[in-house]
C-alpha positions in Angstrom: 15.6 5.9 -42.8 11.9 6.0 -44.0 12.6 2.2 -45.5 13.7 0.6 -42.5 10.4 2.3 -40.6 12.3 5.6 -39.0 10.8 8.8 -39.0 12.5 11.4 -40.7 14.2 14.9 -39.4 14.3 17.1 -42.4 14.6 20.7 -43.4 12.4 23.0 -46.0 14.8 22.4 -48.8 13.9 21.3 -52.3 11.7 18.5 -52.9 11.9 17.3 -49.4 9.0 18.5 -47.6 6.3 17.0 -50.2 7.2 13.6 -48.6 7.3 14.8 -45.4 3.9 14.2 -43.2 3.1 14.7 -39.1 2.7 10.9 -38.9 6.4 10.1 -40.6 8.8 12.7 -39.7 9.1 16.3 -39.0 10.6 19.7 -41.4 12.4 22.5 -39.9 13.7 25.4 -41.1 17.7 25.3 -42.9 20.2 25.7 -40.2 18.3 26.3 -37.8 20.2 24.3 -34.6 17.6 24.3 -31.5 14.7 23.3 -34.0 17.2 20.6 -34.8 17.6 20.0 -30.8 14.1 20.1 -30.3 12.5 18.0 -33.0 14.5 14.9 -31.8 13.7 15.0 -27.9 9.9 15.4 -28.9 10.6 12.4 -31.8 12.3 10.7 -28.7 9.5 11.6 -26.4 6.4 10.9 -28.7 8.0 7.6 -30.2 4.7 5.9 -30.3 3.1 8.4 -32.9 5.2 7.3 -35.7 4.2 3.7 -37.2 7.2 2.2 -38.4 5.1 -0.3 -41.1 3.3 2.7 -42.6 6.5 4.7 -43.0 8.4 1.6 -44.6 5.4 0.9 -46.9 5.2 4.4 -48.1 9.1 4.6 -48.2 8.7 1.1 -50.5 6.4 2.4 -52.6 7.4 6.1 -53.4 11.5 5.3 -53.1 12.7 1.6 -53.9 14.9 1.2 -56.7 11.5 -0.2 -58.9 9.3 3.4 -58.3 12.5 5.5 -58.6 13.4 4.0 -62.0 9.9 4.4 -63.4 9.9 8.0 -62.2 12.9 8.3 -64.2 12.1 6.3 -67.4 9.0 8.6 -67.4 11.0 11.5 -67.3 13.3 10.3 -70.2 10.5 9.4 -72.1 9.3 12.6 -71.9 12.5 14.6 -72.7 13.3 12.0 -75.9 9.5 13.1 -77.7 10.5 16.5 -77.3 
């Protein structure tokens, strides 16, 4: 969603919320239905806060295939000199 310039509706799980800012989506707690419910009528009702070139751009930058396999060929590299 982020690369195509949507804001994101995510919960408090893992690694999710360090990507996660007010400007390109919202967290919530697990399971949690009317926070659900309630996060997308305000996303529907404050559409113009989110900036759907800055949310692609960071999306391109922290997620396309390029930055994710450098993340990992770091991590490999890593692991092997151990």
């Amino acid at each position: 969603a982020m690369s195509a310039g949507l804001p994101i509706v995510a919960t408090t799980v893992g690694g999710i919320p360090e990507h996660i800012e007010p400007w390109n989506g919202k967290l919530l707690p697990p399971r949690d239905e009317k926070a659900l419910t309630d996060a997308l009528a305000a996303m529907l009702r404050e559409k113009d806060t989110f900036d759907p070139v800055r949310i692609s751009t960071y999306a391109s930058a922290n997620f396309s295939y390029e930055a994710v396999v450098k993340k990992f060929d770091s991590i490999y590299s890593k692991l092997l000199k151990k």
